[in-house]
C-alpha positions in Angstrom: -49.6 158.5 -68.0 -45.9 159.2 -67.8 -43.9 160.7 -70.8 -43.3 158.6 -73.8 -39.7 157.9 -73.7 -38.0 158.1 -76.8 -37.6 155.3 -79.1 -33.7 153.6 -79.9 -33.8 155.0 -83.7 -34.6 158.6 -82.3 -31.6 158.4 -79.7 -29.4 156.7 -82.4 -30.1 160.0 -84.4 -30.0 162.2 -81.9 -26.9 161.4 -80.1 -24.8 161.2 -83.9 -26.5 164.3 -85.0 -25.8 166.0 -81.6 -22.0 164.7 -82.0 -21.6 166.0 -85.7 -22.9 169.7 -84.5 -20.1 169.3 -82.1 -17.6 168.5 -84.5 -19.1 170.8 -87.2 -18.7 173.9 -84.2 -15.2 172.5 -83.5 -14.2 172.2 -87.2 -15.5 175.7 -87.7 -13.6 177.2 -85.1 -10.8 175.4 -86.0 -10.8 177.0 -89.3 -11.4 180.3 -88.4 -8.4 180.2 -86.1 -6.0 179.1 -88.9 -7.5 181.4 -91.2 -6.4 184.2 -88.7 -3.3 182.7 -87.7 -2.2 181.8 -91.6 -3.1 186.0 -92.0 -0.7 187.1 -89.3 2.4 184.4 -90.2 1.8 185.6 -94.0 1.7 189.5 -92.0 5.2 188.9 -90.1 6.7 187.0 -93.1 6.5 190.2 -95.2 7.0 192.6 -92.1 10.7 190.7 -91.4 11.3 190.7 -95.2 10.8 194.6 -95.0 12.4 195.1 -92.0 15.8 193.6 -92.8 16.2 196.0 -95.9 15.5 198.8 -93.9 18.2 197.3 -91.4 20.4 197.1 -94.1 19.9 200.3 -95.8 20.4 201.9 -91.9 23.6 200.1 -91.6 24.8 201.4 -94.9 23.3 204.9 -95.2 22.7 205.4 -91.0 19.2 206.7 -92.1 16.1 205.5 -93.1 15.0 205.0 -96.6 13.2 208.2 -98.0 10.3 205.9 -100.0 8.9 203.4 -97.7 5.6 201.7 -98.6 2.6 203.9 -97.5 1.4 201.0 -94.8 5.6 200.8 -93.4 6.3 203.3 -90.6 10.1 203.3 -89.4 11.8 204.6 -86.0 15.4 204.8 -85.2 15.5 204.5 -81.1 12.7 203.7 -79.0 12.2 208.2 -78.5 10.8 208.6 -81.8 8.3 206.3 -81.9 5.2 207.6 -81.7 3.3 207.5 -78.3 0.7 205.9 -79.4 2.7 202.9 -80.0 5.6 203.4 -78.0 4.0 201.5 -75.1 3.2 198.3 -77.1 7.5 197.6 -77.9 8.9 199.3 -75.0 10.9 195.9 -72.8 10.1 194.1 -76.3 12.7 191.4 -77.4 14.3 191.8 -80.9 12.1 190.5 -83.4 8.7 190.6 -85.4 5.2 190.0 -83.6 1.8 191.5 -83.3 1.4 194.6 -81.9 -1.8 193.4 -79.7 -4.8 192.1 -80.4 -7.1 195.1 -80.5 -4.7 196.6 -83.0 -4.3 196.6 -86.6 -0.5 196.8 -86.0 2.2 194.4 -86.3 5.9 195.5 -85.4 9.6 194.5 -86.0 12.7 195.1 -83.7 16.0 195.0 -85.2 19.5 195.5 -83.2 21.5 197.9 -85.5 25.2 196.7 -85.0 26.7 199.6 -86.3 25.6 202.2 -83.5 23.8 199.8 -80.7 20.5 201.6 -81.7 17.1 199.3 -82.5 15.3 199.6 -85.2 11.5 199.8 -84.8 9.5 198.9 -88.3 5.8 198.6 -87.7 3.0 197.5 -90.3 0.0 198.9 -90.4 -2.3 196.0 -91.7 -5.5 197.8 -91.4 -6.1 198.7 -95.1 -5.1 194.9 -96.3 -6.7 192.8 -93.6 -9.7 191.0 -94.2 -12.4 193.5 -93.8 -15.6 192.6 -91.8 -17.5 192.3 -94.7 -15.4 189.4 -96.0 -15.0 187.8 -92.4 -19.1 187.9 -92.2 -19.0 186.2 -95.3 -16.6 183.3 -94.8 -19.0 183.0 -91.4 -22.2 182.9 -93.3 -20.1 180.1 -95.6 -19.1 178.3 -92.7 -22.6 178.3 -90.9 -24.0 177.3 -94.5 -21.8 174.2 -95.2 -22.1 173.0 -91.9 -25.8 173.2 -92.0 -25.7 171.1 -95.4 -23.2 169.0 -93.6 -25.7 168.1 -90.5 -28.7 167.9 -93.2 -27.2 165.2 -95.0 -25.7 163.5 -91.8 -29.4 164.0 -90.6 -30.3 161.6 -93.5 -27.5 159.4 -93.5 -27.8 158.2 -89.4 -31.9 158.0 -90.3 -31.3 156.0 -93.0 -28.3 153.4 -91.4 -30.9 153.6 -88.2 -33.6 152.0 -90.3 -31.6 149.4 -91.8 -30.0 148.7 -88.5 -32.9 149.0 -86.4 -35.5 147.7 -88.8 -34.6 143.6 -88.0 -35.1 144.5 -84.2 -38.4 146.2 -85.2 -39.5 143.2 -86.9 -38.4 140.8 -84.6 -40.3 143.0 -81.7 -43.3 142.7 -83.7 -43.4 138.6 -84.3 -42.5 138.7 -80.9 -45.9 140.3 -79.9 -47.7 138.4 -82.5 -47.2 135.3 -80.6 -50.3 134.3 -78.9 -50.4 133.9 -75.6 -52.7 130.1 -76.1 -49.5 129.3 -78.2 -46.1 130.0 -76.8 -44.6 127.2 -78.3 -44.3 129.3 -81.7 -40.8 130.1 -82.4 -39.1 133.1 -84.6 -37.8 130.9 -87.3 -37.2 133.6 -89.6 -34.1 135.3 -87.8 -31.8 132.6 -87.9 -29.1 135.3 -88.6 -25.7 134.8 -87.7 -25.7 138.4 -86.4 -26.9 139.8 -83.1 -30.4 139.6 -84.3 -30.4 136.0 -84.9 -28.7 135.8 -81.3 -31.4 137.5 -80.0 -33.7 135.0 -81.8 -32.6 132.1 -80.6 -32.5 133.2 -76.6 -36.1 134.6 -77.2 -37.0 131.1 -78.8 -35.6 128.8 -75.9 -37.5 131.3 -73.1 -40.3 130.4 -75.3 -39.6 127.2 -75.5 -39.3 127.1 -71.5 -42.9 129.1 -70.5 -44.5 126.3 -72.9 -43.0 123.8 -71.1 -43.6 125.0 -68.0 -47.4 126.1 -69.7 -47.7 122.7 -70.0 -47.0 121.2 -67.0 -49.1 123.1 -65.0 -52.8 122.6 -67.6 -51.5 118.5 -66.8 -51.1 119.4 -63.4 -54.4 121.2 -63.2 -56.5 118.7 -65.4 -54.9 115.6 -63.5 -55.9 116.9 -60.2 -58.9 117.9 -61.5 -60.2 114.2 -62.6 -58.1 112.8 -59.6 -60.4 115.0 -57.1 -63.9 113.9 -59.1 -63.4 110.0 -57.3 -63.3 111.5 -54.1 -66.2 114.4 -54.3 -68.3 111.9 -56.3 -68.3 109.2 -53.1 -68.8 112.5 -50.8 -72.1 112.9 -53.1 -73.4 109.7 -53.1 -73.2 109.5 -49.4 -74.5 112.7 -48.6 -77.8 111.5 -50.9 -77.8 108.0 -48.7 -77.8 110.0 -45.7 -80.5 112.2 -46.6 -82.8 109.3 -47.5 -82.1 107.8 -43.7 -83.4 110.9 -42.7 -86.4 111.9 -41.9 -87.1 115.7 -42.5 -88.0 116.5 -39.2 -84.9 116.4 -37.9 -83.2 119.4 -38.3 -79.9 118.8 -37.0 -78.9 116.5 -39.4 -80.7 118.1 -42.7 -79.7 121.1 -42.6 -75.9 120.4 -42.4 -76.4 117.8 -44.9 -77.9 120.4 -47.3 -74.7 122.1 -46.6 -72.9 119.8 -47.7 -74.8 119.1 -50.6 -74.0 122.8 -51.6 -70.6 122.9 -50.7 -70.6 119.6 -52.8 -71.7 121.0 -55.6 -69.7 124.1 -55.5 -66.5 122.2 -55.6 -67.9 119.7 -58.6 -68.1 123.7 -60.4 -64.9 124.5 -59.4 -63.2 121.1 -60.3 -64.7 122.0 -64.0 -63.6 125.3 -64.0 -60.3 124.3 -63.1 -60.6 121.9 -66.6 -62.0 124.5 -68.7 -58.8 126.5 -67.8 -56.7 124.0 -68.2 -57.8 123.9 -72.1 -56.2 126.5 -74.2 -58.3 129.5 -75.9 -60.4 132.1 -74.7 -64.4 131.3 -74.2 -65.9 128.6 -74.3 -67.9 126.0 -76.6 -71.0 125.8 -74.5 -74.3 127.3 -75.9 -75.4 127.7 -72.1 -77.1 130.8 -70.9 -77.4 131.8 -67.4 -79.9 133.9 -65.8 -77.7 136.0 -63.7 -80.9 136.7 -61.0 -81.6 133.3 -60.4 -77.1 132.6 -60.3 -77.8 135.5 -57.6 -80.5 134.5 -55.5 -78.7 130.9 -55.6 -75.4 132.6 -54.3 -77.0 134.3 -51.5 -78.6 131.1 -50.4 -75.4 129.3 -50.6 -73.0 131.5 -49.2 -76.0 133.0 -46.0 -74.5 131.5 -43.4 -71.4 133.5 -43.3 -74.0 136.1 -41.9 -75.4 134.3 -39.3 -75.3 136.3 -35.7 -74.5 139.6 -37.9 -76.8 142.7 -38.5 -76.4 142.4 -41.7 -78.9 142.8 -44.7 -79.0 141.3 -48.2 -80.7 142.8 -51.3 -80.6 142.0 -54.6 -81.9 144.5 -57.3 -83.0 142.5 -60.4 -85.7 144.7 -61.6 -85.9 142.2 -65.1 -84.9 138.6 -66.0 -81.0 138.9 -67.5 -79.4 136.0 -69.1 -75.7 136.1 -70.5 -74.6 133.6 -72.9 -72.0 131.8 -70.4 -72.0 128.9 -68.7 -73.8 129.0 -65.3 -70.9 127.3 -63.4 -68.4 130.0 -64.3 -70.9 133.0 -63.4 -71.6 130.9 -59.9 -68.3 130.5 -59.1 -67.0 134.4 -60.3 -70.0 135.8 -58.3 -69.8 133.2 -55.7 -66.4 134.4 -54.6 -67.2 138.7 -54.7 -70.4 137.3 -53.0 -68.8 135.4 -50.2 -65.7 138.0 -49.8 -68.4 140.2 -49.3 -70.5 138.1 -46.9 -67.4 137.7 -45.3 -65.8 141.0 -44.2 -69.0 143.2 -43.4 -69.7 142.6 -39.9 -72.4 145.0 -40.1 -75.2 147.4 -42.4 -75.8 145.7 -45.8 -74.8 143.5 -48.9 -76.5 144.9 -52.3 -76.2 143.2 -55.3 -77.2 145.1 -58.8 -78.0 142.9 -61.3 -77.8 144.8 -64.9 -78.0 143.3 -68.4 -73.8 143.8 -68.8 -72.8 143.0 -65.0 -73.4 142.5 -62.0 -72.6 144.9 -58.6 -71.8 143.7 -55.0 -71.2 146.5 -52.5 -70.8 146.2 -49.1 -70.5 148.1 -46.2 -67.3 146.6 -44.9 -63.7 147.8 -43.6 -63.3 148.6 -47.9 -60.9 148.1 -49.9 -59.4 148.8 -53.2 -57.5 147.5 -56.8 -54.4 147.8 -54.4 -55.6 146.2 -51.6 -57.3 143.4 -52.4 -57.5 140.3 -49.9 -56.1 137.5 -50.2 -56.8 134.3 -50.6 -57.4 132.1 -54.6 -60.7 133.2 -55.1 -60.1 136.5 -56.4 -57.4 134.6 -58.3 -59.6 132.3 -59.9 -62.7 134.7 -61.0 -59.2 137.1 -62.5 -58.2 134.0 -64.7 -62.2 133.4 -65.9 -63.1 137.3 -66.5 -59.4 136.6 -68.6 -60.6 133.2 -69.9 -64.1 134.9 -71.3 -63.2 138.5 -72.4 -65.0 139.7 -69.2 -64.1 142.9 -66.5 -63.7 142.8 -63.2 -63.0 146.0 -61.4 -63.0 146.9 -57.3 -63.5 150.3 -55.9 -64.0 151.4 -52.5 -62.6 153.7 -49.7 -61.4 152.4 -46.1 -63.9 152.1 -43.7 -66.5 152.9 -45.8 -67.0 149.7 -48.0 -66.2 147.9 -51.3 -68.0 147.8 -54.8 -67.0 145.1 -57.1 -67.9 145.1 -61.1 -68.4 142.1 -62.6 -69.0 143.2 -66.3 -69.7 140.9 -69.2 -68.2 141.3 -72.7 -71.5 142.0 -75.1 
């Protein structure tokens, strides 16, 4: 069995869920840039501020002030800056940036008018910047609220889900309650102005079409069915003339008549089979029981001379009598057909038929066959609709070329 695909409220709550952890991530990173850019603007606001009253105290006193605050470091000319940070503003524009990245620097350049000289102010940030500690914090805040903020989205898209998806789940439901002897039934209580009702009513006119078309074909079935008793019912009666105007000694003429009789008889059971599934419900109201040997033995007889000129050998295990509470027309006719494909299609070897107290077994040493490959033709067809019709099984096994076993099991 393949994988249970997932059900439209779990992808409803997966797919929002999966899109708020984006935005959460996105929202989080978001913030943590503008907390680090709003640090360095606030950084380089103070550093210019600085800078241009050192500028001005250089253009008045051509030195640098003797107090400077202990994170401000001053150079007159690009040769006394120190090494170390000579490399970061050397070919630097005038003005106030960070020194890099990897540094806890940030730096100012000033044109001094007087004497053509720069100014180089640099700020050393490292003793006022957000320490780790504080930055692991604001993290753990972040990860915290955004966790609370998926939780509660969690519940929220599983709660709208239910209320959104509960009408479909209903209507699903009185959908499958709808029995299969009843399609007319219709979903009268969605007549919603909303999708569901819209779904309602299409589901209510293809309802309304399979009864129709239901319909139709049980007329079809039981008018053919009554229209082809007239003509089977003269066949009878002449058959029964002709056998009286014959004497039994002659041979050629009774046994084809006794054919006929049976074939006769077979299609008066299959005419009544087809009006018993012409009539709604499953079972039947017939107290009749069958004894499934004597529906064997009888089967055998009927369907022999497909075996005529063939090697072939017939045996039927009935160690005790077995009766089923079915009518014996429907059990003649389901193992009439697996008895006669049977009969059939083995061309040679042997024809065994088990009879149990809950089925009954035909195998066959024919070209086989299997559920996949089953032939054609509507007898198959017809014992499928009766094993449907009275809660029975009917299962075929079997391997090519080295025969076919078919189940008829009866419900207990």
């Amino acid at each position: 069995m393949t994988r249970r695909s997932k059900t439209l409220r779990s992808r409803i709550v997966f797919y929002v869920c999966g899109y708020l952890a984006v935005l959460l991530i996105v929202y989080s990173a978001g913030i943590s840039g503008m907390l680090k850019i709003s640090e360095d603007l606030a950084f380089n606001r103070q550093l210019s501020e600085i800078a241009d009253r050192v500028a001005r105290h250089v253009e008045e006193h051509g030195e640098i002030p003797a107090h400077l605050p202990f994170h401000i470091s001053a150079y007159i000319d690009i040769s006394t800056v120190p090494q170390t940070l000579k490399a970061f503003v050397t070919h630097r524009s005038p003005g106030v940036f960070e020194v890099a990245d990897d540094t806890d620097y940030h730096a100012a350049i000033i044109p001094i008018l007087s004497t053509g000289q720069k100014l180089f102010v640099f700020y050393d940030v490292s003793s006022i910047e957000t320490n780790d500690w504080f930055e692991y914090y604001i993290l753990i805040a972040l990860i915290g609220i955004g966790a609370g903020i998926f939780i509660l989205g969690w519940l929220l898209t599983r709660s709208l889900s239910n209320r959104i998806l509960n009408p479909l789940s209903e209507l699903a439901e009185a959908v499958q309650s709808i029995s299969p002897d009843e399609p007319a039934s219709e979903l009268s209580a969605f007549n919603s102005p909303d999708e569901i009702g819209m779904l309602s009513e299409k589901i209510n006119q293809l309802l309304k079409r399979i009864s129709d078309f239901t319909r139709r074909e049980r007329e079809f079935t039981s008018h053919a069915s009554h229209e082809l008793r007239t003509p089977v019912s003269v066949i009878k009666t002449a058959v029964e003339i002709l056998r009286r105007r014959t004497k039994e000694s002659d041979s050629g003429i009774v046994q084809p008549l006794a054919r006929i009789e049976r074939s006769v008889t077979d299609i008066e059971m299959l005419i009544n089979t087809f009006l018993m599934l012409a009539r709604q419900g499953h079972g039947t109201d017939s107290d009749e029981a069958s004894d499934l040997k004597q529906v064997a033995e009888h089967v055998v007889e009927t369907y022999r001379y497909l075996l005529e000129s063939k090697p072939v050998e017939v045996n039927i295990l009935a160690p005790d009598a077995f009766s089923i509470k079915a009518p014996e027309s429907l059990v003649t006719i389901s193992l009439g057909n697996l008895v006669r494909n049977a009969f059939a299609y083995t061309m040679e070897g042997s024809v065994e038929i088990i009879v149990s107290p809950d089925r009954i077994s035909v195998s066959d040493s024919g070209p086989g066959m299997d559920d996949t490959g089953r032939k054609s033709g509507i007898g198959l067809t017809i014992v499928e609709r009766l094993c449907e019709r009275m809660n029975w099984q009917f299962t075929i096994s079997g391997t090519p070329g080295k025969g076919t076993r078919v189940d008829l099991i009866f419900s207990s």
